[in-house]
N, C-alpha and C positions, 0 to 999 in steps of 0.2 A: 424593603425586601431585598436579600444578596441573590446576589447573581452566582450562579454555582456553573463549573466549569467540568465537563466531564470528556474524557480521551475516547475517540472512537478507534478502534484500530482495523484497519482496512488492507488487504493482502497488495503487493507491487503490481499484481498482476491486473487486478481491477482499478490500482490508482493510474497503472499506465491505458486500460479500455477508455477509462473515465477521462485521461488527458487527450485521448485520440478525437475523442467522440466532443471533446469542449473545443478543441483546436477546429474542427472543422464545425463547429456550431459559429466559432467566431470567424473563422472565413465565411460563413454566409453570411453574417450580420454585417462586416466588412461592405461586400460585394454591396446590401443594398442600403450604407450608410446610415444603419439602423444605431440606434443608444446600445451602449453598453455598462454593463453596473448598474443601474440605473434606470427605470423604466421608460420609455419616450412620451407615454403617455401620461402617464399619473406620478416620474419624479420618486416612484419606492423601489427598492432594491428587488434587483433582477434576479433572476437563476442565477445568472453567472457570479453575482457580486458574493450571493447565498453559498455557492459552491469553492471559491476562492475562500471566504471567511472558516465555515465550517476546514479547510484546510491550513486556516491563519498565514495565509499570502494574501497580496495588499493585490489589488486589483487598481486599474485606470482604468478612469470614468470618462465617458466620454457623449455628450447628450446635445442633440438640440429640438427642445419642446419641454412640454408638460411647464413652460414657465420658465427652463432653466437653460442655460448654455455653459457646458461647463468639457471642458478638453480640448483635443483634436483628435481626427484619425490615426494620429501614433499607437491611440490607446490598443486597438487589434495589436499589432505586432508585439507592443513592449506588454500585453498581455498573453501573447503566445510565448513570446523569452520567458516570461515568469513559469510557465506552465514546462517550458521546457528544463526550466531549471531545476526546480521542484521535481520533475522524473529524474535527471541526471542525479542528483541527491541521493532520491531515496533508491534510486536502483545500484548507489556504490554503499550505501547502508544495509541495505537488504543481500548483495552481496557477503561484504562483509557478517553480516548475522551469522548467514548461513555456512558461512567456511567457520567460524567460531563454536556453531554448532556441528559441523564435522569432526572438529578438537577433540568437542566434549564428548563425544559419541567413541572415539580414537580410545582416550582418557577413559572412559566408562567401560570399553573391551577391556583393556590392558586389567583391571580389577575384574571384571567379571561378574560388574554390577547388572543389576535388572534394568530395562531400559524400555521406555515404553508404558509403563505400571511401575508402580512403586513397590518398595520390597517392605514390610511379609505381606502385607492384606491386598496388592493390586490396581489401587485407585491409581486413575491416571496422573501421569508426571509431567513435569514439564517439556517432557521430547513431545509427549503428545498434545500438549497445548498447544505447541512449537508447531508442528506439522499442522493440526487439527486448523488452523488459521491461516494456513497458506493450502487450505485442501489438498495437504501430500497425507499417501497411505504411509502406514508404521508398523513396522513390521515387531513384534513385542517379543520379549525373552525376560523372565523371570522364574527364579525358583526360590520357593514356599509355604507358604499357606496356600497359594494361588500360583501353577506352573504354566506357564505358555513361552512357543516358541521355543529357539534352539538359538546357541550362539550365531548362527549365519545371519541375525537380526542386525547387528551390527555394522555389515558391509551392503546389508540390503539398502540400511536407512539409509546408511553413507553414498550408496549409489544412487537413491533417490534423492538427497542433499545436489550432487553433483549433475542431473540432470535438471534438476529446478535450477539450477544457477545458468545452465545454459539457456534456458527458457528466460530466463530474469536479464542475461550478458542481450541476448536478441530483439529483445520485446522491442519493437521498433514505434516511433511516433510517427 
């Protein structure tokens, strides 16, 4: 049987919630020298080990029981470093994204394209797939088959580009 591999894609803002809320799950575990990766009891993969994978960052393991001894206490920290690195990453990528999609949004006024919906029939485009995944509103302008919105869609989006990147530049761990 193959093993199939599929991309989940998760917005920065819930991977930075998500890093907050596991940084202090492992400060508690910390505090009371509990296993980590790894269950203390039963020896099978913990939330934590499940949530680092599903992210394909290598976790340390760190256990005493269920049979096994395997680590030390470093494991909390050099897995909080991971966790921190992994947001510093994705939050200069997701930056980056989104001044790229400024660009194109610049790029797209200057012709006078539809933006938002696609030109002539309106199915949505990739600005709104774009936005639609990082839950920013989009403002649409097209003319043809299907009219909405007016050229101000452009500096609207743009503006809302620019406020998510400050929201992205802040998100704090």
């Amino acid at each position: 049987m193959a093993i199939t591999e599929s991309t989940v894609s998760r917005s920065f803002l819930d991977e930075a919630n998500w890093a907050r809320e596991t940084i202090t799950g492992i400060n508690d575990y910390k505090g009371r020298n509990w296993a980590i990766g790894l269950n203390g009891d039963t020896g099978q993969p913990d939330g934590f080990l499940i949530a680092f994978a599903a992210r394909e960052l290598n976790i340390v393991t760190y256990i005493r029981g269920a049979g096994l001894s395997l680590g030390d206490p470093s494991a909390y920290d050099r897995n909080i470093a991971t966790i921190r690195n992994y947001i510093d990453v994705e939050r200069q990528q997701e930056i980056k994204s989104a001044n790229d999609t400024i660009n194109a949004i610049v790029s797209y006024k200057a012709q006078n394209w539809a933006i938002g919906l696609a030109w002539p029939d309106g199915q949505p485009d990739g600005f709104t797939k774009y936005f639609a995944s990082r839950g920013l509103p989009i403002a649409y302008y097209i003319r043809g088959n299907v009219s909405a919105g007016d050229p101000s869609s452009y500096d609207k989006n743009i503006a809302t580009l620019k406020a998510y990147i400050a929201k992205v530049a802040g998100a704090a761990l």
